[in-house]
N, C-alpha and C positions, 0 to 999 in steps of 0.2 A: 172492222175493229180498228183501234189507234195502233201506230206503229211510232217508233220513234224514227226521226229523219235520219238517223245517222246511224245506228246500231240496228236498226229495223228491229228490234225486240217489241216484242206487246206489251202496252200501256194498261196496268191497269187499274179499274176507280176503285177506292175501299173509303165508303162513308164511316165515321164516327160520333158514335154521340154517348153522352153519358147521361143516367138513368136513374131515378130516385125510385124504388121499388121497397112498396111498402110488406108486412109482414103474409099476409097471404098471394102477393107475387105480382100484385098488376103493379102496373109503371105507374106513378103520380105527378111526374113532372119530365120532361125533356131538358135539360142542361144548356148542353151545346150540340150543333154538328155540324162536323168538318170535312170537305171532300179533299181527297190526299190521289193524286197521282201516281205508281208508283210504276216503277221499268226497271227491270234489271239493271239495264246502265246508267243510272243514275243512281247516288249515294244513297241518297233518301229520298222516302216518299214527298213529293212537293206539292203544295194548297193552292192551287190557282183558280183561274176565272178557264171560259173555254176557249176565249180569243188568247191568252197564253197560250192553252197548250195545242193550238194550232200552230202557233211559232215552231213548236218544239215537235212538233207530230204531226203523221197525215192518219188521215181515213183511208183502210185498203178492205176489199171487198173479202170473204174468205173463200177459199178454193171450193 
């Protein structure tokens, strides 16, 4: 899992996308979608690339 470098709190991904769903319920179109970062110690969720949040984070193994 990511960990953050300095807080060691877990990183986590939350894709978004928004959805054009017609009257019986299937999707018709895809919008947009954004991958958002988010860690406790950090304000807000943050949209980056994954060589950013390598910067900001390592990979640790889980116990």
């Amino acid at each position: 899992m990511w960990r953050d470098k300095k807080s060691k709190k877990i990183v986590y991904l939350q894709n978004v996308e928004f959805c054009l769903i017609d009257k019986s319920g299937n999707i018709e179109k895809v919008f947009r979608k954004d991958k958002f970062y988010n860690c406790e110690s950090w304000l807000y969720g943050k949209e980056m690339t994954l060589d950013e949040l390598k910067r900001i984070a390592e990979w640790v193994e889980d116990e």
